[in-house]
BADREN-307800 format. One record per residue: x, y, z of N, C-alpha, C, O in turn. Coordinates in steps of 0.2 Angstrom, whole numbers, padded with zeros to 4 digits, always signed. Layout:
<recs>
XYZXYZXYZXYZ...
</recs>
This chain:
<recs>
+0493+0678+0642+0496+0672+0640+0503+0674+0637+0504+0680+0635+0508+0668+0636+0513+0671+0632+0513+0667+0627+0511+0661+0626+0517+0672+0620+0514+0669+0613+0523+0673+0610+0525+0678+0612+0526+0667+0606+0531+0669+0600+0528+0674+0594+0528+0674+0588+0528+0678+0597+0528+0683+0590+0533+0686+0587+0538+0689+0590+0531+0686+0580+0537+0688+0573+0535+0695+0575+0529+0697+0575+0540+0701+0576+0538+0708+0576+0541+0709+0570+0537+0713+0567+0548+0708+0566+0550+0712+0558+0552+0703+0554+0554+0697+0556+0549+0705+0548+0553+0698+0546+0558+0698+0544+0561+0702+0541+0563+0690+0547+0568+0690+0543+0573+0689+0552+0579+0687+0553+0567+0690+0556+0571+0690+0563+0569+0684+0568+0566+0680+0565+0570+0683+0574+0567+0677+0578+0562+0680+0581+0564+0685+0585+0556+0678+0582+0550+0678+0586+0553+0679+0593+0558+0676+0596+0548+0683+0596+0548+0685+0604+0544+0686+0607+0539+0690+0605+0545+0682+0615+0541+0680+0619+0535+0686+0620+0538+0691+0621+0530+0688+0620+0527+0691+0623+0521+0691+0627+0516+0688+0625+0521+0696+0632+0512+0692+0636+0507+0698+0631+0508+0703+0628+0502+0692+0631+0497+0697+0625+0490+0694+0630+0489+0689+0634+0485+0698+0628+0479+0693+0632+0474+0687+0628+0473+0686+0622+0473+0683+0633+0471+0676+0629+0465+0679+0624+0461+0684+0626+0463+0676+0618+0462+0677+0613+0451+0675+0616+0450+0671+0620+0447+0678+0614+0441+0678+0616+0438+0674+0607+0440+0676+0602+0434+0670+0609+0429+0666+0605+0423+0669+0604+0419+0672+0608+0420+0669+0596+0416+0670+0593+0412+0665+0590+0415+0661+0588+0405+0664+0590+0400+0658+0587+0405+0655+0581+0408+0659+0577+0405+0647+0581+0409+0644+0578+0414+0645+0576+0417+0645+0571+0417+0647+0582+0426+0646+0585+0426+0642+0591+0422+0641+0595+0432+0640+0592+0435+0637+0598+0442+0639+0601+0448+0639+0600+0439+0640+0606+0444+0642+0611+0448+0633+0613+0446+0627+0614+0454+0635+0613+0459+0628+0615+0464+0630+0619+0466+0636+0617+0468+0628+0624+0474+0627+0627+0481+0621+0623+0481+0615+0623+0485+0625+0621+0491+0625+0615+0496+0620+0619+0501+0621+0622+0493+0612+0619+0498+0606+0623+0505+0607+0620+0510+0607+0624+0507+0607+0612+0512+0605+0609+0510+0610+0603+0505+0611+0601+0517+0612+0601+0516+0616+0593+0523+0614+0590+0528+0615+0592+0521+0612+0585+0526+0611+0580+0531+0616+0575+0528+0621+0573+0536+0615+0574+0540+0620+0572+0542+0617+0564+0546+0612+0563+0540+0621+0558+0541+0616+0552+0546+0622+0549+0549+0626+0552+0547+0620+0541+0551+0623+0537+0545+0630+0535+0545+0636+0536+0542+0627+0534+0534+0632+0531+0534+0637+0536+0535+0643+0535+0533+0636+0541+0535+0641+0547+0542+0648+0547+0542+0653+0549+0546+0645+0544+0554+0648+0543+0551+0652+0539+0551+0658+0539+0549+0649+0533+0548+0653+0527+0543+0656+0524+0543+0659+0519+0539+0657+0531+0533+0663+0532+0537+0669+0533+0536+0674+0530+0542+0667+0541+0544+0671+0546+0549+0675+0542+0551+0681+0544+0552+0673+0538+0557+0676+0533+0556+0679+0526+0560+0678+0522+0551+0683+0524+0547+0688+0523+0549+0687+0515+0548+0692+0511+0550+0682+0512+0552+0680+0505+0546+0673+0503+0546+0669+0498+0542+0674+0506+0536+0670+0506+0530+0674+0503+0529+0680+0507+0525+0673+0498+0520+0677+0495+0516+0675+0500+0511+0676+0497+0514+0671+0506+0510+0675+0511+0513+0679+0515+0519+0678+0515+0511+0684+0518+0512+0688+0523+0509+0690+0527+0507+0695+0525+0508+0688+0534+0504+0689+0539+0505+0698+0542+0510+0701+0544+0498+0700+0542+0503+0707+0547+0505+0706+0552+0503+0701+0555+0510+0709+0554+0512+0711+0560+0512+0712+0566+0517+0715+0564+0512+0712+0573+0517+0706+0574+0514+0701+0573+0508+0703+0572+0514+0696+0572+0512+0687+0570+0515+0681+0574+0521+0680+0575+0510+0677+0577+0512+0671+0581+0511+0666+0577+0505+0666+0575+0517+0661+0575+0518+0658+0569+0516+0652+0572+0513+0652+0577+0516+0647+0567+0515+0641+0571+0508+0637+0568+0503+0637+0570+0510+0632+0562+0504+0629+0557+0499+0623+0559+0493+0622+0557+0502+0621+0564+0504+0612+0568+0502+0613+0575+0506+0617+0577+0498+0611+0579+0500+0610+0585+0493+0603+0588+0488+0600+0584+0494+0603+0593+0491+0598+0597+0488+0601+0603+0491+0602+0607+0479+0602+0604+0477+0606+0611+0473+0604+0613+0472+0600+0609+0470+0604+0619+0462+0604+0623+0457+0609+0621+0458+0615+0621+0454+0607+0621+0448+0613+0619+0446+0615+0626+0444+0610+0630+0446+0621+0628+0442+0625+0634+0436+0626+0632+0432+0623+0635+0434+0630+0628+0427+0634+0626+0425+0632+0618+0429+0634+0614+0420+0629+0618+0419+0629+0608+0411+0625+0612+0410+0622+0617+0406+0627+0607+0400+0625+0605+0399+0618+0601+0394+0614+0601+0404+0618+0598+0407+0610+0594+0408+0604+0597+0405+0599+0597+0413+0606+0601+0418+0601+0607+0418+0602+0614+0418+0607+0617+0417+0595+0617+0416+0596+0624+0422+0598+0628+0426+0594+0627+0424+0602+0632+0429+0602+0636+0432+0597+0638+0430+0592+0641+0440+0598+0635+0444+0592+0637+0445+0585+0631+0448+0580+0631+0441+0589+0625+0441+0586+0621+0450+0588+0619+0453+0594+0618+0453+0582+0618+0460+0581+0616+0461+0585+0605+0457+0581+0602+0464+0589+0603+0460+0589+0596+0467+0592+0593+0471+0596+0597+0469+0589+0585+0474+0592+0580+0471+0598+0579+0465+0599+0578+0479+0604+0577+0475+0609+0576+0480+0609+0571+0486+0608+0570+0474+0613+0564+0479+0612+0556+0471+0616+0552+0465+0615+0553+0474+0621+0548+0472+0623+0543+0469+0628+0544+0471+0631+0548+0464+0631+0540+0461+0638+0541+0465+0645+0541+0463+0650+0543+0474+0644+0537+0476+0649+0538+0481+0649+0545+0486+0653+0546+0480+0645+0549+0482+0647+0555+0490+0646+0555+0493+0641+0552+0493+0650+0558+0501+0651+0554+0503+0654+0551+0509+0656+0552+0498+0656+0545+0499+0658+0540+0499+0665+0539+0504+0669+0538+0490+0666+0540+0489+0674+0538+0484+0675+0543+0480+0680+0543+0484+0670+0548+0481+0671+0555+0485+0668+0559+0490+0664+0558+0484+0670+0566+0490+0668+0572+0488+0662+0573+0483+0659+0571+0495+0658+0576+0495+0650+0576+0497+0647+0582+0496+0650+0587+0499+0643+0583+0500+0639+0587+0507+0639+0594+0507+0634+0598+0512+0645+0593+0515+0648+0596+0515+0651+0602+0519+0656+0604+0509+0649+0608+0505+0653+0609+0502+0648+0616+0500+0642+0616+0501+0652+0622+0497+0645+0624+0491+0643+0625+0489+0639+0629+0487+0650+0621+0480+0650+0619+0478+0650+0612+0482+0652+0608+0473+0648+0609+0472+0649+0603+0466+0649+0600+0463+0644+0602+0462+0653+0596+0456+0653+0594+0455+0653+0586+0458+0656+0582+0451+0647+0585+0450+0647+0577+0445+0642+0577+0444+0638+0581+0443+0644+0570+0434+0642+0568+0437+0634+0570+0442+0631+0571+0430+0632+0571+0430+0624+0573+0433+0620+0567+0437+0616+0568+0432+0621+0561+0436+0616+0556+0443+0616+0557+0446+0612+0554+0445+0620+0560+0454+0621+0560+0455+0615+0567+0460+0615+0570+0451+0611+0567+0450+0607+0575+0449+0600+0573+0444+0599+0569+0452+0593+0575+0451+0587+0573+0451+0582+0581+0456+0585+0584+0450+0579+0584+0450+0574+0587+0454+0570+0586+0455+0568+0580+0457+0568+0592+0463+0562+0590+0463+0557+0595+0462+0559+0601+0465+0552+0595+0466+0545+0600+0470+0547+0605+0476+0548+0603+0468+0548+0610+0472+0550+0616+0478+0548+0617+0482+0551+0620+0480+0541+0615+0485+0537+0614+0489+0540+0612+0494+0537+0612+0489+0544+0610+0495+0548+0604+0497+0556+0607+0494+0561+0605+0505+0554+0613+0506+0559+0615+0507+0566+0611+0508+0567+0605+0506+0570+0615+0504+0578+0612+0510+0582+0606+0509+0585+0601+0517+0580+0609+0521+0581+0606+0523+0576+0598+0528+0577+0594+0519+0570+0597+0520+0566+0594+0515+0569+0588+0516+0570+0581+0507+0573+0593+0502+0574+0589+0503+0578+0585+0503+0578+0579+0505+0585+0588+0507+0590+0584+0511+0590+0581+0512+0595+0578+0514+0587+0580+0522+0586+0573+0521+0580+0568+0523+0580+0562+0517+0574+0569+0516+0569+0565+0512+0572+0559+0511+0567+0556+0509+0576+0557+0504+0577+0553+0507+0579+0545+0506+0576+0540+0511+0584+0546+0517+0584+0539+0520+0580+0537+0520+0579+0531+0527+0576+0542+0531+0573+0540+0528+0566+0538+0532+0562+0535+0521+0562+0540+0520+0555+0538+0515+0557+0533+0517+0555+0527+0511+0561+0533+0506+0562+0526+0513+0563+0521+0513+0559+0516+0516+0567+0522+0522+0570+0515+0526+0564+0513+0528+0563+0507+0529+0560+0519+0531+0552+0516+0527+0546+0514+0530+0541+0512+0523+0546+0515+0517+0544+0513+0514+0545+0506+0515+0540+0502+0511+0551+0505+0512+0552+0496+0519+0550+0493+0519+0545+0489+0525+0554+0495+0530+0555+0492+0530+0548+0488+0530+0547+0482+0531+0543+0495+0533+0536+0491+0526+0533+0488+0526+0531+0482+0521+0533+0492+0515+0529+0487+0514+0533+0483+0516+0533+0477+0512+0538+0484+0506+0541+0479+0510+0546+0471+0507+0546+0466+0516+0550+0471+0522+0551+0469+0525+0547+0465+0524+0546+0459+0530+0543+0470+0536+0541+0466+0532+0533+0465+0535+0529+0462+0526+0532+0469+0523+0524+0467+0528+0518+0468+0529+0515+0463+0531+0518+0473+0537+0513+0474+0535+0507+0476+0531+0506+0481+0537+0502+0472+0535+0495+0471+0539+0490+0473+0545+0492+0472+0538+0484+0476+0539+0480+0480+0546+0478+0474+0545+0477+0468+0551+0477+0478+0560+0474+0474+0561+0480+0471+0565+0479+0466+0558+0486+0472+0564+0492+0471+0570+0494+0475+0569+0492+0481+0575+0497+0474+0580+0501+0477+0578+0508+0477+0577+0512+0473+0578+0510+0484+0577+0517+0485+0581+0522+0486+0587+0519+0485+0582+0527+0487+0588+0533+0490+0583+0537+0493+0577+0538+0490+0585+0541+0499+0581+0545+0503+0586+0547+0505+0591+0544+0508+0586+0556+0503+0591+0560+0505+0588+0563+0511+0582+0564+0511+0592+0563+0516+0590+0567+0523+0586+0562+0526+0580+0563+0526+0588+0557+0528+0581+0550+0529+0584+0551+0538+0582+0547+0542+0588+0554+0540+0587+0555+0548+0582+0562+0549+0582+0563+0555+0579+0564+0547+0576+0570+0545+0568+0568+0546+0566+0562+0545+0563+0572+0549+0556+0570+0552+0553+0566+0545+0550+0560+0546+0553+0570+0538+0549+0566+0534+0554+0564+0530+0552+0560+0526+0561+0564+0529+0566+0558+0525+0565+0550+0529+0564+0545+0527+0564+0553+0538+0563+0544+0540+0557+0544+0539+0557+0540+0533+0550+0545+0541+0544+0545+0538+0547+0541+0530+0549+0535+0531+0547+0543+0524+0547+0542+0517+0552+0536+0518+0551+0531+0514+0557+0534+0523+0560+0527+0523+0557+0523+0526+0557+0517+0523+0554+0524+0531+0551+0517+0533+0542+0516+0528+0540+0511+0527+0541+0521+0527+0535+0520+0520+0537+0515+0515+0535+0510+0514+0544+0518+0512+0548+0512+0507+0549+0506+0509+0547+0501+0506+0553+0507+0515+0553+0501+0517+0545+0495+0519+0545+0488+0518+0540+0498+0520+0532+0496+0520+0532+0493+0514+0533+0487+0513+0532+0497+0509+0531+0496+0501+0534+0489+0499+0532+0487+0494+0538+0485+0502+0543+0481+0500+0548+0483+0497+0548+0479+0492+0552+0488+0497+0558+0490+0495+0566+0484+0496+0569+0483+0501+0567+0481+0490+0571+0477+0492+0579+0482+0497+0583+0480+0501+0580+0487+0494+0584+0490+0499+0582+0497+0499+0578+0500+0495+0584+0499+0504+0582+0509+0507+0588+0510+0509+0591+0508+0513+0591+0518+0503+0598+0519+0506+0595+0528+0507+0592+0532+0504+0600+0527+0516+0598+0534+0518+0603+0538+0517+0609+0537+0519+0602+0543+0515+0609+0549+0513+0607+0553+0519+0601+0556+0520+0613+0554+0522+0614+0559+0527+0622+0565+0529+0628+0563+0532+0621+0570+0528+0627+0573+0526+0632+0572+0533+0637+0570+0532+0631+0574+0538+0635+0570+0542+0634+0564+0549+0629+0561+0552+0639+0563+0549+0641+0555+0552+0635+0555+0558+0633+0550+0560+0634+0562+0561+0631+0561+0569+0625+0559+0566+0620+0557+0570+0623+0560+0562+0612+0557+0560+0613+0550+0559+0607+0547+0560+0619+0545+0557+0618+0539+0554+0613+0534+0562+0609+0529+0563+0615+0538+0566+0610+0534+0572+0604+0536+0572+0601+0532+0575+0602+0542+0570+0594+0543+0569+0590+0538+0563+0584+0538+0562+0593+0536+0558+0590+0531+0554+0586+0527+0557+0587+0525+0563+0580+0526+0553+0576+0519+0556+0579+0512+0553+0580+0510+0548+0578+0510+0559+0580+0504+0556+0578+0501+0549+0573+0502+0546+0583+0497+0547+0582+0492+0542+0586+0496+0535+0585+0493+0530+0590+0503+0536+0590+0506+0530+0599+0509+0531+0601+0510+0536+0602+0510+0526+0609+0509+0524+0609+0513+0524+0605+0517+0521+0617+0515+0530+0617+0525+0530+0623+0526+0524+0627+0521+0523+0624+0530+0521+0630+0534+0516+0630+0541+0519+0625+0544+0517+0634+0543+0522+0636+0549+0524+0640+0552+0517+0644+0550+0513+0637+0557+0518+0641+0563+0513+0637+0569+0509+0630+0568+0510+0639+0574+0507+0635+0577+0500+0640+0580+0497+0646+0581+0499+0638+0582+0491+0643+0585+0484+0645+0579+0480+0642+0574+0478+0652+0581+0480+0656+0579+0478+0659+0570+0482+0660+0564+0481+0659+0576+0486+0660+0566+0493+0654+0562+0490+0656+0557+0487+0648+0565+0491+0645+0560+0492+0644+0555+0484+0643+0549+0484+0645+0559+0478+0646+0555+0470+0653+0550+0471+0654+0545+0468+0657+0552+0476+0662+0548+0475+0660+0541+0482+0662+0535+0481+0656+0544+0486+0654+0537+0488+0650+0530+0485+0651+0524+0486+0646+0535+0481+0640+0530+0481+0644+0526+0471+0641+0523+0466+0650+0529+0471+0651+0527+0464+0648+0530+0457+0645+0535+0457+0651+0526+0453+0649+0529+0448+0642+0527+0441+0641+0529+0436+0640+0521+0446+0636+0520+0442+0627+0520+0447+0627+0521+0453+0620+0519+0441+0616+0519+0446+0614+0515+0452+0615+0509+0451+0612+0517+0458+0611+0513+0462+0602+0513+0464+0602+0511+0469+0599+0515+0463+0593+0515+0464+0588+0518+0459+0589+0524+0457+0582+0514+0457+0577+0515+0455+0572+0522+0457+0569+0525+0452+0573+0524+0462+0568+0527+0467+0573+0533+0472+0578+0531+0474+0571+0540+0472+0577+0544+0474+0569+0549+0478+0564+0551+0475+0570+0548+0484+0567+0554+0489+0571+0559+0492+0575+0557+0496+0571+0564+0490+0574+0570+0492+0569+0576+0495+0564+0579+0494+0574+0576+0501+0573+0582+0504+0577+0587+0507+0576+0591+0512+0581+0586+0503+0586+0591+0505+0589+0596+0499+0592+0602+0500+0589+0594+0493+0592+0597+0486+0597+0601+0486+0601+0597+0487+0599+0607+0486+0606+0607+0485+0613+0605+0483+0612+0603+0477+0618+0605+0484+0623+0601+0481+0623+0592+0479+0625+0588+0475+0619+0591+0486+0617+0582+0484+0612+0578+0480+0612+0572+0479+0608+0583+0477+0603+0584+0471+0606+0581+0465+0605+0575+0463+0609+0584+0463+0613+0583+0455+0618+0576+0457+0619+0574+0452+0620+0574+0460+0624+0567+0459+0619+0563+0462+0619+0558+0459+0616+0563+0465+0610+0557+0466+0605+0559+0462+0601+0555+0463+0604+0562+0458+0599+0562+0451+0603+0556+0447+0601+0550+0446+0610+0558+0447+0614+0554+0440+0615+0547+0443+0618+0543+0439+0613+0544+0451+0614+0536+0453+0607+0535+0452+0605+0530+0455+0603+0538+0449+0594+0535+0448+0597+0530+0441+0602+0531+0438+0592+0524+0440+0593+0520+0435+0590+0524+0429+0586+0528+0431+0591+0523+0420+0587+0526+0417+0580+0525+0418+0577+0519+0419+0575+0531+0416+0569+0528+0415+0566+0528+0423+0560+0528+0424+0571+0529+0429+0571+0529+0436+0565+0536+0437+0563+0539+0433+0564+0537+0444+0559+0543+0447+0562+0545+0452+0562+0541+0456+0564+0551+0454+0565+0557+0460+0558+0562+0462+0555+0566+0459+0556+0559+0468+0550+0565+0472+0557+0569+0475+0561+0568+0479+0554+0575+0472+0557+0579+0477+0553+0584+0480+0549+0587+0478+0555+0584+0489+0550+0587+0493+0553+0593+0494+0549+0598+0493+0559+0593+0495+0562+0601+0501+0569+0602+0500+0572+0597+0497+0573+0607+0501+0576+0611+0502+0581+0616+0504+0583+0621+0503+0582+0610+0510+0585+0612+0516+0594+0615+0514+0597+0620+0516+0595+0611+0510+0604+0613+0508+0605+0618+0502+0611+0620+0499+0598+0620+0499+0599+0625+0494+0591+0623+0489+0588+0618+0489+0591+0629+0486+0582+0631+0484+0584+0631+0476+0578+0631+0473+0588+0630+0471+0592+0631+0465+0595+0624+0462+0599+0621+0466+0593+0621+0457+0595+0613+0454+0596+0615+0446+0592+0617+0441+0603+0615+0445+0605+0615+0438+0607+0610+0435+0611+0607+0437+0602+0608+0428+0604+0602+0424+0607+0603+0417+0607+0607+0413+0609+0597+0417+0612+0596+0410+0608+0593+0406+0606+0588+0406+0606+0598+0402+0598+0594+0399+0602+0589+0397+0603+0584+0400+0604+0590+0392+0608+0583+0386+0608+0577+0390+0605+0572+0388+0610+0577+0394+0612+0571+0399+0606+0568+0404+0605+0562+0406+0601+0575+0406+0596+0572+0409+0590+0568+0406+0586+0564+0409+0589+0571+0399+0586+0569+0395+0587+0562+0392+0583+0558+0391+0596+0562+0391+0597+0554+0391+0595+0548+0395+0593+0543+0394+0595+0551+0401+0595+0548+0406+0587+0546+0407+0585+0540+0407+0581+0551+0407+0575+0549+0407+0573+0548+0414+0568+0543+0416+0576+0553+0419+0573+0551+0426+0566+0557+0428+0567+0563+0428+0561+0553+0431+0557+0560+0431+0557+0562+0437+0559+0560+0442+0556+0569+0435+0558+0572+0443+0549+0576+0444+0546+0580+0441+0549+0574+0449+0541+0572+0452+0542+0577+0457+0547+0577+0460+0537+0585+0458+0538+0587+0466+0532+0584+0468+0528+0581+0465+0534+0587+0476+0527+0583+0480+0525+0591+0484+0528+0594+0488+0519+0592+0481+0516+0599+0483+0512+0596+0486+0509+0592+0484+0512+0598+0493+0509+0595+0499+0502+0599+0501+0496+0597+0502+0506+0607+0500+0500+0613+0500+0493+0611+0494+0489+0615+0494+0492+0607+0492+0487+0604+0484+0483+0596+0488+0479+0593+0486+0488+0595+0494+0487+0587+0497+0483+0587+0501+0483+0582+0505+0477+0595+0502+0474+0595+0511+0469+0588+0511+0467+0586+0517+0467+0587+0506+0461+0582+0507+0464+0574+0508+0462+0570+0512+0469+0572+0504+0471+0567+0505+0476+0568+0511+0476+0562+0514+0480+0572+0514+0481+0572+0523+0476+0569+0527+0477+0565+0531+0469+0574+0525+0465+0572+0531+0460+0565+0530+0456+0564+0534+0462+0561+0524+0460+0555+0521+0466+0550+0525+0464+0544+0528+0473+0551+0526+0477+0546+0528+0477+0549+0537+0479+0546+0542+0476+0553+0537+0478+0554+0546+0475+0550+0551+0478+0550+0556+0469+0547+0550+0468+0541+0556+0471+0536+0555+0470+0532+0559+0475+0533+0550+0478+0527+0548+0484+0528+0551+0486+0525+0555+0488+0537+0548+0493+0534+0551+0495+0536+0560+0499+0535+0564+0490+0540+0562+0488+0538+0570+0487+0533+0570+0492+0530+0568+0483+0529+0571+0483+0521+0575+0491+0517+0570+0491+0511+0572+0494+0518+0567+0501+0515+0568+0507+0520+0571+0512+0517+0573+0506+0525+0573+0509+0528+0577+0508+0524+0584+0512+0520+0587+0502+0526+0586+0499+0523+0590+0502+0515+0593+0503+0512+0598+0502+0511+0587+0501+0504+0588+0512+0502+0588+0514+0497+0589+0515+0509+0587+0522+0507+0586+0524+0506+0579+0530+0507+0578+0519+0504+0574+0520+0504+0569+0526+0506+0566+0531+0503+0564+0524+0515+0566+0530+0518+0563+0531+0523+0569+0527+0523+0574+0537+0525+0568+0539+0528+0571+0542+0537+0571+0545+0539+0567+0540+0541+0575+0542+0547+0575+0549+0551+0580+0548+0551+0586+0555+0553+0577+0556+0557+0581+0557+0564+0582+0560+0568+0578+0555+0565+0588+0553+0573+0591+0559+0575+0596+0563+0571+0599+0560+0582+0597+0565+0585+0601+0560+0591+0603+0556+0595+0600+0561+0591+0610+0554+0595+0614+0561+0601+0615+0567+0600+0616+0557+0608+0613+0559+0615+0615+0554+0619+0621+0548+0619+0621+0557+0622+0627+0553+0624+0630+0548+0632+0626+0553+0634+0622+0544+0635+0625+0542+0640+0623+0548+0646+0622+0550+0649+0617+0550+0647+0628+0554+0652+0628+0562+0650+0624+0567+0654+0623+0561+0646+0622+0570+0641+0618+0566+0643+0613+0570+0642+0609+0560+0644+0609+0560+0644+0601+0564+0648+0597+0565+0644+0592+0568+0654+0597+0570+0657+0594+0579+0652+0594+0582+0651+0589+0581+0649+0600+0587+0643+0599+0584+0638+0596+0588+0634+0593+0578+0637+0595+0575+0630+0592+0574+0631+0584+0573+0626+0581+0575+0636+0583+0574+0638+0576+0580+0638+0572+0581+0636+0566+0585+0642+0576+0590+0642+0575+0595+0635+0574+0600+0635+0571+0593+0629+0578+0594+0622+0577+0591+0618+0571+0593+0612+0570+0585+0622+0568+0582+0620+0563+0587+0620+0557+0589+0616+0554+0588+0627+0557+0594+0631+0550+0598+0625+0551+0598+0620+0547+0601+0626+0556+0608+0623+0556+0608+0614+0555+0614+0611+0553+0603+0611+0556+0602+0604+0553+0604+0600+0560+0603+0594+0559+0605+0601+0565+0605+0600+0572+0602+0595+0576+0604+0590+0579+0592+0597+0573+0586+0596+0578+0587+0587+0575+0588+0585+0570+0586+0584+0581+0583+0576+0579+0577+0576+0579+0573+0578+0583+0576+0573+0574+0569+0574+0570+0565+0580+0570+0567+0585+0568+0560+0578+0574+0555+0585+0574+0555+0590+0577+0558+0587+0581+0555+0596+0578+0556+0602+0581+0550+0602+0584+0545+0603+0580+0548+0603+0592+0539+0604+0595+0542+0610+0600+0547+0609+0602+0540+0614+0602+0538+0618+0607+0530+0618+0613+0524+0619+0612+0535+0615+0618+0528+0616+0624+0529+0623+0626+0534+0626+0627+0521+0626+0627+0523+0631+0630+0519+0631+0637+0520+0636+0641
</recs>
């Protein structure tokens, strides 16, 4: 079979034939429909992460498969594939065979194409918490959601906007994302500098969802109202946040992470909900399909802030 693996960290996974993986009592053997490509992934494969997988390692947290062989599941059983390690510090979903204990295996409504399945499970569980269970955003709030063209910034917008948000403002750094917004929510291009001098100089929202932190962090902290809440999820534009206590402290906004790694049981507590609203249209995800062999440019469109919405790999 052929499988993305990481051979040094720090480099792009490559294609390699390896032989398909054989099954042990309470495992399952699956056929790899869709695999998902996250941040968590990058920051495995990039050797500054306290997991470390040996060597070479086929990455890959997320994916979507058919069960061939399991004593659990009937053949043809449709099933999410998440947990147990897999990606991590066992081989993952990169691959287009895969074996892992049956708990690492969930059943899903067929309705719910493959590429949708494997990549929905992070970005709506994490906006999801972010806005309810976090930042607890209440009906006639104003919110801000940086990166809200981004898989879990739209996720956490249209959540806000669910909550009854009287407005949802999406921050996105440049102009070509303002069309990936979900509807109903106000784009502001910019970060830094630009973007404090767009949004003004006083507060404009209650409620600040962040997933990009970086330079756009510190001036949307300072447009939170006093007494306001920031969840911050991720990290995309810089991993480092300097404050001015004196001034933060006046201000009195809390700043809320959302450790998602801590959230496995309530993930798998909201994930049939938020399947049947994918399913029903409800909310909405968007995916950009890579073929197997494009992973290593697909990753590379990760970095660079490029991918619409989700990053999936069929192999």
């Amino acid at each position: 079979m052929r499988a993305a693996r990481l051979h040094n960290f720090g480099q792009a996974p490559v294609i390699d034939e390896v032989d398909i993986p054989t099954r042990e009592t309470g495992q399952t053997l699956v056929r790899v429909d869709a695999a998902a490509l996250g941040h968590l992934d990058m920051t495995v494969a990039s050797g500054k992460f306290n997991v470390k997988p040996p060597l070479p390692h086929i990455g890959g947290t997320d994916g979507a498969a058919t069960v061939v062989e399991s004593d659990t599941f009937a053949p043809g059983t449709r099933v999410l594939v998440r947990g147990g390690g897999i990606g991590l510090f066992k081989n993952g979903c990169w691959a287009e065979y895969l074996v892992a204990a049956d708990k690492a295996f969930t059943p899903f409504d067929s309705g719910l194409a493959p590429e949708v399945a494997a990549t929905f499970f992070l970005p709506s569980t994490t906006g999801y918490v972010a806005v309810n269970d976090v930042a607890k955003v209440s009906a006639g709030e104003r919110v801000m959601v940086s990166g809200a063209s981004g898989a879990v910034g739209s996720m956490a917008a249209q959540f806000a906007l669910l909550a009854g948000a009287a407005e949802v403002i999406g921050i996105v750094p440049r102009p070509d994302q303002v069309d990936l917004l979900p509807a109903g929510v106000r784009p502001v291009v910019g970060r830094g500098a630009e973007l404090a001098k767009t949004l003004g100089d006083e507060p404009v929202a209650e409620v600040l969802i962040d997933t990009l932190a970086g330079d756009s962090l510190p001036p949307l902290l300072e447009r939170v109202t006093p007494g306001g809440r920031a969840a911050l999820i991720g990290y995309t534009l810089g991993t480092e946040l300097t404050l001015d206590l004196p001034n933060w402290l006046l201000s009195d906004v809390q700043l809320l992470p959302v450790n998602m790694i801590r959230k496995g049981a309530r993930q798998a507590e909201l994930a049939p909900e938020l399947i049947g609203r994918l399913v029903a249209g409800e909310l909405q995800l968007a995916v950009q399909q890579f073929a197997l062999d494009d992973i290593a440019d697909a990753l590379q469109s990760m970095r660079e802030g490029t991918v619409a919405g989700r990053a999936v790999v069929v192999p």
